[in-house]
C-alpha positions in Angstrom: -3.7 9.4 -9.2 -5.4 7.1 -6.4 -3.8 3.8 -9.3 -0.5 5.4 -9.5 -0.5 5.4 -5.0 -1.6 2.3 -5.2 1.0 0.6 -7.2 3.8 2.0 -5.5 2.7 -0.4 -2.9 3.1 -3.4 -5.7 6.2 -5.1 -6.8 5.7 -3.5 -9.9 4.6 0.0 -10.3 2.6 1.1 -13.0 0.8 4.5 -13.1 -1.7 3.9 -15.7 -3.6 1.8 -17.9 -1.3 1.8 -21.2 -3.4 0.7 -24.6 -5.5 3.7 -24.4 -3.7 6.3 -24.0 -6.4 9.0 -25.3 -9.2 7.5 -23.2 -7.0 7.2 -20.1 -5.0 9.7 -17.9 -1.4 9.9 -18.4 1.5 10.4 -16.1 1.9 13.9 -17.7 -1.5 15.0 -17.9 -0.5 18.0 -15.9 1.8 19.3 -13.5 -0.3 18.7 -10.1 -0.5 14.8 -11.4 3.1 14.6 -12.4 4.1 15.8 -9.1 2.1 12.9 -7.4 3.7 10.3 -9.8 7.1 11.6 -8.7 5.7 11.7 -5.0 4.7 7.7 -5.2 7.9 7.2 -7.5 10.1 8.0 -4.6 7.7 5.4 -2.2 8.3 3.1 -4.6 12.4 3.0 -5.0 12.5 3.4 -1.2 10.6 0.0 -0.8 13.4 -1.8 -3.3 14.7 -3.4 -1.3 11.5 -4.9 0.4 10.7 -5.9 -2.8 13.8 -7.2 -3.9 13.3 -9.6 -0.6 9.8 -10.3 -1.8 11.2 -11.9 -4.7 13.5 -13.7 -3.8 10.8 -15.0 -1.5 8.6 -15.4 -4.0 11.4 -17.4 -6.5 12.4 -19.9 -3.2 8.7 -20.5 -1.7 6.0 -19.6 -4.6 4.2 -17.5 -2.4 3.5 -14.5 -4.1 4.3 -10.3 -2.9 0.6 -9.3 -3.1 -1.3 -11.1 0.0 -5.1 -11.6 0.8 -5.2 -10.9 4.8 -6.4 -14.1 5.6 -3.3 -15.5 4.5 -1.9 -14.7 8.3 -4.8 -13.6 10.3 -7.6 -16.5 11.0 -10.3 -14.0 11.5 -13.8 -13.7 10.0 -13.1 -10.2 8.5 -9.9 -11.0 6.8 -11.9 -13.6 4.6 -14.4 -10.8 3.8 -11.8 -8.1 2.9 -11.4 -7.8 -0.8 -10.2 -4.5 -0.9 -7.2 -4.3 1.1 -3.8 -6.6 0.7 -0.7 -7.6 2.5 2.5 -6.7 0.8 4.8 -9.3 2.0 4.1 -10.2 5.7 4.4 -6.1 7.1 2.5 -4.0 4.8 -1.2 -3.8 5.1 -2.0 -1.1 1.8 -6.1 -0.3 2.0 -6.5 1.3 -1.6 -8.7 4.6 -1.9 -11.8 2.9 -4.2 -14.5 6.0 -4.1 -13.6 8.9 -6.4 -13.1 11.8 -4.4 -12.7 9.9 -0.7 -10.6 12.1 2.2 -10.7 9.1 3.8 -10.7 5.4 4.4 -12.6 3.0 7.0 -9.3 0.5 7.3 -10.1 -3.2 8.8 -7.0 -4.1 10.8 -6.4 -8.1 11.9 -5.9 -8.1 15.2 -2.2 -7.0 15.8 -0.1 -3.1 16.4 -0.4 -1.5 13.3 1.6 2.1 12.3 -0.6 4.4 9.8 2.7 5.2 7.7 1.0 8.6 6.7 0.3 10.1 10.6 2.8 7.5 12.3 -0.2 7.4 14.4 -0.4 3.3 16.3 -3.4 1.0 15.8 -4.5 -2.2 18.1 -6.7 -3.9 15.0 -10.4 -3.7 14.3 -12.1 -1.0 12.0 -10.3 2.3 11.9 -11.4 5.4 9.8 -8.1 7.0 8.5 -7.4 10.4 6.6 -6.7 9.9 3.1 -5.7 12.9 1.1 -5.0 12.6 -2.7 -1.1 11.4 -2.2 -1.3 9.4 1.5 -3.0 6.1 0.8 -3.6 4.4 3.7 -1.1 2.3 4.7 0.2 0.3 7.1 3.0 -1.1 9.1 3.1 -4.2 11.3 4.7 -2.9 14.7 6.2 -6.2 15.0 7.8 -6.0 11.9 11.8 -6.4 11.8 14.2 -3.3 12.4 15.1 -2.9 9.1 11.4 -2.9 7.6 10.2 -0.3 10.2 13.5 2.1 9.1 12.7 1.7 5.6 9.0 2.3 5.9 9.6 5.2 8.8 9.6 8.2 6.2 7.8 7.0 3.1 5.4 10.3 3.5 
């Protein structure tokens, strides 16, 4: 469930690992987990068109949808990260990696940041977040244009 929230916040999502299907959960294992996959189904077609501008972006320039943070931000921690990614230039997605985590210690490069889940604002630096099965952390830049903070306003 914690793969199938993050790839809604990937150009393409994927749920699950596919060539073992016996060894590996599948999006119908049960009800509770289809339910999710529909949850971070709907997160991903509301971020088409986002997408849609990543690759176009991505087809003109070479640079690719899935960012490291030091891509933009010149600071010693965004070289360290290796767990978190940009998505484009406004979406900052912090992955749940420990099974059975409620919640997430989030580095933030130093700039406004909305937690998507709470709508809750951040000024960068280290933030511990609430993450529930079914709200990865994510974020939003708060400079980010109009039409990126609309789409990105009622994900959860």
């Amino acid at each position: 469930m914690r793969w199938c929230e993050m790839n809604a916040f990937t150009p393409l999502m994927r749920g699950h690992e596919g060539l073992n299907p016996d060894i590996n959960a599948q999006f119908d294992a049960s009800a509770r987990v289809l339910r999710h996959g529909e949850k971070m189904a709907r997160i991903h077609t509301a971020l088409a068109p986002y997408l849609k501008q990543l690759a176009a972006e991505n087809a003109q320039k070479g640079i690719a949808a899935i960012r490291p943070l030091f891509f933009y931000y010149n600071e010693p921690q965004a070289f360290d990260e290796a767990y978190e990614y940009l998505l484009g230039r406004d979406i900052l997605v912090a992955p749940v990696l420990k099974q059975g985590a409620t919640e997430r210690e989030v580095y933030l490069p130093r700039e406004r940041w909305i937690h998507l889940p709470s709508g809750k604002e951040y000024h960068g630096g280290r933030v511990l977040v609430n993450a529930p099965l079914g709200e990865i952390p994510v974020f939003v830049r708060a400079e980010a244009p109009q039409q990126v903070l609309e789409m990105t306003k009622n994900l959860f």
